[in-house]
N, C-alpha and C positions, 0 to 999 in steps of 0.2 A: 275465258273465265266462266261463263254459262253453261258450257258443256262439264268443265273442273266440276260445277256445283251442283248441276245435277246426276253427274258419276258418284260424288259422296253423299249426297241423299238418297241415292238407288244404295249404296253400299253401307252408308250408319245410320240415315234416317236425320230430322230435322231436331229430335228433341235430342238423343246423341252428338251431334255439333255443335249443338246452343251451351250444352252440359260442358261439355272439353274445352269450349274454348272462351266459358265466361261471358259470353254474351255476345265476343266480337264476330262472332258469326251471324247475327241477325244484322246486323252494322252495314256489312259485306253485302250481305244478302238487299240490302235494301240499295244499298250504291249499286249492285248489278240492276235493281230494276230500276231504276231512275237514268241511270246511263247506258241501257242497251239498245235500246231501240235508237237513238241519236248515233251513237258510235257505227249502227250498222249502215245509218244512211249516210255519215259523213266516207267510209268502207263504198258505199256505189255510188255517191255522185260525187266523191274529192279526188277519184282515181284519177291520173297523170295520165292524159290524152295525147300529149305533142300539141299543148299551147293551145288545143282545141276546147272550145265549153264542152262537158260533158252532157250530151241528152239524153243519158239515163235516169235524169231529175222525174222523168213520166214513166220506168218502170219501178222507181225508189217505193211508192207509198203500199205496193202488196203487199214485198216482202216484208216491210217496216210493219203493218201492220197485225200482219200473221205473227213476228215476233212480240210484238206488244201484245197482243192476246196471249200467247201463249206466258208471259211475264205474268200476266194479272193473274191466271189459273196459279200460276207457281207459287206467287204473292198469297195466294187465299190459302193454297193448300199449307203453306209452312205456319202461317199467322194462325191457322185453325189447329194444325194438330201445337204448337206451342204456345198457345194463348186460349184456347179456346173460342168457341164462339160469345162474341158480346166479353171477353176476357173474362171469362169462368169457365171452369172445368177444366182446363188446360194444365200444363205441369207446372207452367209457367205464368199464369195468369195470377192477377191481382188474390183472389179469394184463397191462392195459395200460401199465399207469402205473408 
């Protein structure tokens, strides 16, 4: 779902999504960041071992956390170009509407 969303940002841009789909794309957008970085580590450490505990719990927090970086930059960059910064200037921001 993360790579889907930023294939159509690379391809329409954020304020083109927001526009087409009435808002429910910042909706989306905000459940991909709150649920992706949990889903990737329950992805490495829930994997079916053969009844074994997984002790991939000590290589879970890199990659979890280079994904959660990479989330916030995404988070700013969409919230800035469709809200602006401080929500002015934006297309979408309060002083517009």
């Amino acid at each position: 779902m993360i790579a889907l969303e930023i294939s159509l940002l690379a391809i329409f841009g954020a304020v083109r999504l927001y526009g087409a789909t009435g808002g429910l794309y910042f909706d989306v957008h905000l459940l991909l960041f709150s649920l992706g970085t949990p889903a990737l580590a329950n992805v490495i450490i829930l994997r079916s071992k053969a009844d074994k505990a997984s002790s991939d719990w000590l290589a879970a927090p890199i990659p979890c956390a280079v994904l959660a970086f990479c989330l916030v930059l995404l988070q700013y960059d969409v919230s800035e170009r469709l809200f602006g910064v401080d929500n002015e200037g934006g297309p979408y921001s309060s002083d517009q509407r």
